[in-house]
Every structure is written in structure tokens, then in C-alpha cells.
C-alpha positions in Angstrom: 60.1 12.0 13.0 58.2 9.0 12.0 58.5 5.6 12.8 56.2 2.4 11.6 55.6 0.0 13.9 54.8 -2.8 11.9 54.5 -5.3 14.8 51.0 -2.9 15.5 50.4 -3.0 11.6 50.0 -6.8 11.3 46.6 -7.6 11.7 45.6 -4.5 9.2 47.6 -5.8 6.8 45.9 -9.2 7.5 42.4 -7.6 7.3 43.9 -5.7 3.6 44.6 -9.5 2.0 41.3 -10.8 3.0 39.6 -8.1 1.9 41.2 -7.6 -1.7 41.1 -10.8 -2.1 39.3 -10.6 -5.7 41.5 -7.5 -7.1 44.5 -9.7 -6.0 43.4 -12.6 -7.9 42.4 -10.6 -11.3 46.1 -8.6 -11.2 47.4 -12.4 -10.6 46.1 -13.8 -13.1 47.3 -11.7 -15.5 50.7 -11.0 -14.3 51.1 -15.1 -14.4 52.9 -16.9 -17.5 52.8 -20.6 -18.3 55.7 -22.3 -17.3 56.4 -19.9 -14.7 58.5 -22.1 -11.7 60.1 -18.9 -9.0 57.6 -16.3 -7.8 58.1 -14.2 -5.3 56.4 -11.1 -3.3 58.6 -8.9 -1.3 57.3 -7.2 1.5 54.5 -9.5 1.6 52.3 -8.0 4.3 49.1 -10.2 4.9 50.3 -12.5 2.5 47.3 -11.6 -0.2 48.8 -11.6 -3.6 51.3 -14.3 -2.5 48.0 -16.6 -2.2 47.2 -15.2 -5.7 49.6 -15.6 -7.4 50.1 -19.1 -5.7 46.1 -20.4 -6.9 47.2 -18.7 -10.6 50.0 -20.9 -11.0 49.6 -23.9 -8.4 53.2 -25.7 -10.0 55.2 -22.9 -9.5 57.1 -22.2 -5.9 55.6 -19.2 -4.2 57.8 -17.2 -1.9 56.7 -14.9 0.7 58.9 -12.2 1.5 58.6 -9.7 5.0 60.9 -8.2 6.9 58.8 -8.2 10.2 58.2 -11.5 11.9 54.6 -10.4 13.3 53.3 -9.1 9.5 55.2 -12.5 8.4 52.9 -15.3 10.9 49.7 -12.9 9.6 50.9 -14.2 6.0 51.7 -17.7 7.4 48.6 -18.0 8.4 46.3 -16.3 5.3 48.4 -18.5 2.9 47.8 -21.3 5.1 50.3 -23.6 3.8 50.0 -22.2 -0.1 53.6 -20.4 0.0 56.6 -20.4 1.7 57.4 -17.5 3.7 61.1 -16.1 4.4 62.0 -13.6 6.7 64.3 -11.2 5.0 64.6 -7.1 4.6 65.3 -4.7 1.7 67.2 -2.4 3.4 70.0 -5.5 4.5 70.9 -6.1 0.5 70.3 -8.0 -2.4 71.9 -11.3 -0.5 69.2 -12.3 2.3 66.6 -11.9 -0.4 68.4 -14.4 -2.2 68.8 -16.2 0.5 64.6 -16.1 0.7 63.8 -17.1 -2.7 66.5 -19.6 -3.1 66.6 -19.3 -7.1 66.3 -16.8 -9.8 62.7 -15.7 -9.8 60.0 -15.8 -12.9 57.6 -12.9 -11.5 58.9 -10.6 -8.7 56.3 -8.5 -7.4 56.7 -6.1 -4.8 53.7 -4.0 -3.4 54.5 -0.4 -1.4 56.6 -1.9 0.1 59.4 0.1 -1.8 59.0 2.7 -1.0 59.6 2.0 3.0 63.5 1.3 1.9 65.9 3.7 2.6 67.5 3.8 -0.8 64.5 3.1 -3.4 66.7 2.5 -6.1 69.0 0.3 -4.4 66.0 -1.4 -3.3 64.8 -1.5 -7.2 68.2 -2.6 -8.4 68.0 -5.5 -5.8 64.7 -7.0 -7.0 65.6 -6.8 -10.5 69.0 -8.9 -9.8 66.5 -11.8 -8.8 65.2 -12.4 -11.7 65.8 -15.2 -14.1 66.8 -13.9 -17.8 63.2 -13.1 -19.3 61.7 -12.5 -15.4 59.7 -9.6 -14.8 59.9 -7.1 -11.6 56.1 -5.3 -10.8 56.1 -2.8 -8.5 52.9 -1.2 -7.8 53.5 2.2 -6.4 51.5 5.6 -6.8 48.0 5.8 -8.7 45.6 8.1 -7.4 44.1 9.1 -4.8 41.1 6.9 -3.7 37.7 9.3 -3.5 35.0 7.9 -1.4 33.2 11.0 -0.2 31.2 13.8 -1.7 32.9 17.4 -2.1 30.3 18.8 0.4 29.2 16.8 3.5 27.2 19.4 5.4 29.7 19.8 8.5 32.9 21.9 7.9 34.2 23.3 4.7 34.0 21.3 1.0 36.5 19.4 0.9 37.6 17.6 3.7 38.7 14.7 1.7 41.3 16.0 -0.4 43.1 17.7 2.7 43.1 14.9 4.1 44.9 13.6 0.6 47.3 16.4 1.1 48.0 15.9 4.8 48.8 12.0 4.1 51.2 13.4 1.6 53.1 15.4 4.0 52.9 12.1 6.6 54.7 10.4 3.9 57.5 13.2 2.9 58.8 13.1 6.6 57.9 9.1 6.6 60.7 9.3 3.6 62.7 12.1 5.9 63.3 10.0 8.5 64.1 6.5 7.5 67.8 6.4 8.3 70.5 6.9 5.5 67.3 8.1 3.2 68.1 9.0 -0.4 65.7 10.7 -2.9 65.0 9.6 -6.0 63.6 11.9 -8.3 62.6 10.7 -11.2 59.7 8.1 -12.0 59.2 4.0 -11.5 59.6 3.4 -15.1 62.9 5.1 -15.3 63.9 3.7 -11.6 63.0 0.1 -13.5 65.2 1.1 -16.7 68.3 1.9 -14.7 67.9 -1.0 -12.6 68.9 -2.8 -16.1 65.6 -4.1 -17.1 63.7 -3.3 -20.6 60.3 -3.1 -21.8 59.5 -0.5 -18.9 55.9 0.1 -18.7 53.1 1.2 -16.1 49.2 0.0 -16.1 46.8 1.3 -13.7 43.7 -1.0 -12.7 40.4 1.0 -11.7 38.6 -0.4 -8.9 34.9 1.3 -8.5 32.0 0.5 -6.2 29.5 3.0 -6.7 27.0 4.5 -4.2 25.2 3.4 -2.2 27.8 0.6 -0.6 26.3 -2.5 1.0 26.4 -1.9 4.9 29.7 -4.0 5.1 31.2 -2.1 2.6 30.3 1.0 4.3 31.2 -0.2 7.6 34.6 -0.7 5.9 35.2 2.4 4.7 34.4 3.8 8.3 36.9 2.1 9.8 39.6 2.9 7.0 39.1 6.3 7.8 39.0 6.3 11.2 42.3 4.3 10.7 43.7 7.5 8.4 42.7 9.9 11.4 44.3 8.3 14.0 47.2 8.6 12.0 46.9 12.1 11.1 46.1 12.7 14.7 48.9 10.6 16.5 46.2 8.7 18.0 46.6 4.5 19.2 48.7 3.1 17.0 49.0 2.5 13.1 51.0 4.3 10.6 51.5 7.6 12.4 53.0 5.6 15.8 55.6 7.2 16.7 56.0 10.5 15.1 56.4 13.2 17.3 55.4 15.9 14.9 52.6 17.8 16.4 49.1 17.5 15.1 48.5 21.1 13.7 51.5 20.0 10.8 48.9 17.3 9.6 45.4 18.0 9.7 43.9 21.5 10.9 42.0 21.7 14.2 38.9 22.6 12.3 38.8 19.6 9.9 39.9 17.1 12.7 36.6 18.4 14.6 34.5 18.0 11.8 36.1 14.3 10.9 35.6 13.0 15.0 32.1 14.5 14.1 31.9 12.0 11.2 33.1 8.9 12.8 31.0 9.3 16.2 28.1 6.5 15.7 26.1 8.6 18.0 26.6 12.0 16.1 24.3 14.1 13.7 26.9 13.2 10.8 28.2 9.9 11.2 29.1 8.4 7.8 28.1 5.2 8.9 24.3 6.1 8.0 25.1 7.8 4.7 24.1 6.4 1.5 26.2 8.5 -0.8 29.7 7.2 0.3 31.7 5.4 -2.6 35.4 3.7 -3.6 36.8 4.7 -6.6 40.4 4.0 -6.7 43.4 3.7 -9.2 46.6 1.6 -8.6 49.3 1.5 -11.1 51.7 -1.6 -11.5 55.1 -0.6 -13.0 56.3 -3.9 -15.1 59.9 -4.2 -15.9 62.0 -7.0 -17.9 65.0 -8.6 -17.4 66.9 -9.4 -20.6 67.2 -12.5 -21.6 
């Protein structure tokens, strides 16, 4: 079993919207429409693209959306004053979300933060009866795995990275197993999107690269993002994995977590810290959907 515990996830999500702080504003600006008024982000976290999307179109109403109160002040604060943030949950209905946004929304977006619901296209179904006639519902879900290392590091086997990949991706099958009154749903965002009632379903993906070698904050970064991803893996402090009481061995194998503590030991032989070949190439798809008018 897995269990978040967002109240420990708060100031990483904090850290997240202050650092993406430029891809958030290029995705806002061109999600924005003039004349836009209701905009809303559900399941807010640090409150990053809220603050977008609230400097993109400074007359609209920006609300912030989170359904924990610790992950909500971190919002409060990065916004500082830009948006208004509501407490309110996905998994209670479509009513305390209109409750939050207090009006038929313009631009709904909604960042992984759908996939924590219990019932996804409940969840989807939800969002979309927000929106004003001619609104638009973006979720951004899936894309690609990031890649930040090369295939062969010179400790353990070639690649480490993409077991890692596959170990997160069995975290987040028993992350979906155990939220309470789970339901599958097996089919795509697009088609979750176009049964949800709204038209025009479509998905673009937005490439983000920073090429080696990465300034030493960027590398510094990257350490602690994957020394983040480990503890998880590991059931070590807090983040993601707290809670789960799945033993190690059923995420990553002995072998690779010796070679990653290896990697993130500032005083070892291997430390990626002092590597000059480490990079971020990721992909994130945003799944756009239209309410008719």
C-alpha cells in the first residue's frame, strides 16, 4: 500500500513552481485567450502555473485549487496575493469545486493532479462541468520519461536510469491500487476528454532540453531530484513513497540501489555532483479539450 503525505510534499512542490517558473509562463501564455475572465488550476501544488496564468491575463480572476491545506499556504505564499486560493478536493465532487471557483470557468487546467483521484474520469467529467460554454479543460498528464544520465556511468550495469523509469512505474500502479474506491480507466486522455462531453480533443507535448554540461545549480538540482526519486524507491524520509509498506526489493534491486547511494555520496568516487555529462531532456503533453458552446 501507498499513501502520499502531501503535508511532507509541500515545500517540494513549492521548490517545483519556483523552479519552472519560465516553462510555466511559455505554456501560459499560450493556453490564455483575450477576454478570458474564470481561470482556474486544480490541484494547484506550489501555486506555479496559477501565478502564470494570473501575469498572462492580469483582468481575469485566477483561482487556486488544492485539496491539502499545507500544499495550499505554499501556493498562498508563491502567488503572493496574485490569485485566490480555495481549499477543495476532487475526490468530494463536482460541487466544492464549484464552490472554489465561484463561476463557470474560461481555462481549467489541471496538472497531475488527476491522476491522484480515485475515479479519473469522474474526476475528468467534473472539471469539464466547470467550464463556461466555449471553455477549455487542459490536463497535462503522461509525456515521456525525462533522461538526464548517460546509458553507461562506470558503476553498476548500463542502464540504471531506465530501471529506475520502470520501478517508478510500478510505484505508481500500486499508488493507483490503493487509493480507496479506485477505478481504472483504460483508454487515453483524449478519449477520457471526449466522453467527458467536450470536443476538439487534442494533445501537444512541449520539449524542454538543457544540454550538457549543466550550470552547477542546475546540476546541483538534478542531484537532489534524484536523490528525492530514491528515497522514494527506497522507503527512505519522507516524499512520495511515505507510507508504503511494500518492501524495497519490489522497487529497485539491491544492486542498483548500491550503485545509486554510490552516486549521490558527495564524498564518493562517483558522485554525479562532479560530472559534466549530466542533462534534462524532458517531454510533457497537455491534453486540451472544449466545451461546446
Amino acid at each position: 500500500m501507498i499513501e502520499i503525505d502531501w503535508a511532507e510534499e509541500a515545500g517540494r512542490l513549492r521548490a517545483s513552481a519556483e523552479g519552472e517558473g519560465d516553462w510555466n509562463a511559455a505554456v501560459a501564455r499560450s493556453l490564455v485567450r483575450d477576454g478570458g475572465k474564470v481561470v482556474a488550476d486544480i490541484g494547484c501544488g506550489g501555486g506555479g502555473m496559477a501565478k502564470a496564468l494570473a501575469e498572462a491575463l492580469p483582468n481575469a480572476t485566477v483561482v487556486a485549487v488544492d485539496a491539502d491545506p499545507d500544499v495550499l499556504e505554499q501556493a498562498r505564499e508563491h502567488t503572493a496575493g496574485l490569485v485566490r486560493c480555495e481549499l477543495a478536493s476532487m475526490d468530494d465532487g463536482v460541487e466544492p469545486l464549484r464552490r472554489a471557483i465561484d463561476a463557470p470557468a474560461d481555462l481549467i487546467w489541471a496538472s497531475a493532479s488527476v491522476h491522484h483521484a480515485a475515479d479519473q474520469q469522474a474526476a475528468v467529467d467534473a472539471l469539464a462541468s466547470l467550464l463556461a460554454p466555449g471553455g477549455r479543460l487542459a490536463l497535462t498528464e503522461g509525456g515521456l520519461p525525462a533522461r538526464h544520465l548517460p546509458w553507461d556511468l562506470g558503476v553498476g550495469e548500463p542502464g540504471l536510469e531506465l530501471r529506475l523509469d520502470l520501478a517508478q512505474d510500478r510505484w505508481f500502479k500500486v499508488m493507483r491500487d490503493s487509493l480507496p474506491g479506485s477505478v481504472p480507466m483504460p483508454y487515453g486522455w483524449t478519449e477520457a476528454l471526449t466522453r467527458a462531453g467536450l470536443t476538439d480533443a487534442t494533445t501537444r507535448s512541449v520539449l524542454t532540453e538543457t544540454p550538457a554540461p549543466l550550470s552547477p545549480e542546475g546540476t546541483e538540482k538534478l542531484v537532489q531530484q534524484f536523490r528525492t526519486r530514491i528515497a522514494r524507491m527506497s522507503g527512505e524520509g519522507h516524499g512520495h513513497g511515505h507510507g508504503h509498506v511494500v518492501p524495497d526489493e519490489e522497487w529497485l534491486e539491491p544492486e542498483d540501489l548500491a550503485v545509486w547511494k554510490q552516486l549521490l555520496d558527495p564524498d564518493g568516487q562517483y558522485y554525479l555532483g562532479r560530472r559534466r555529462d549530466l542533462a534534462v531532456l524532458s517531454v510533457r503533453s497537455i491534453h486540451l479539450g472544449h466545451a461546446p458552446h
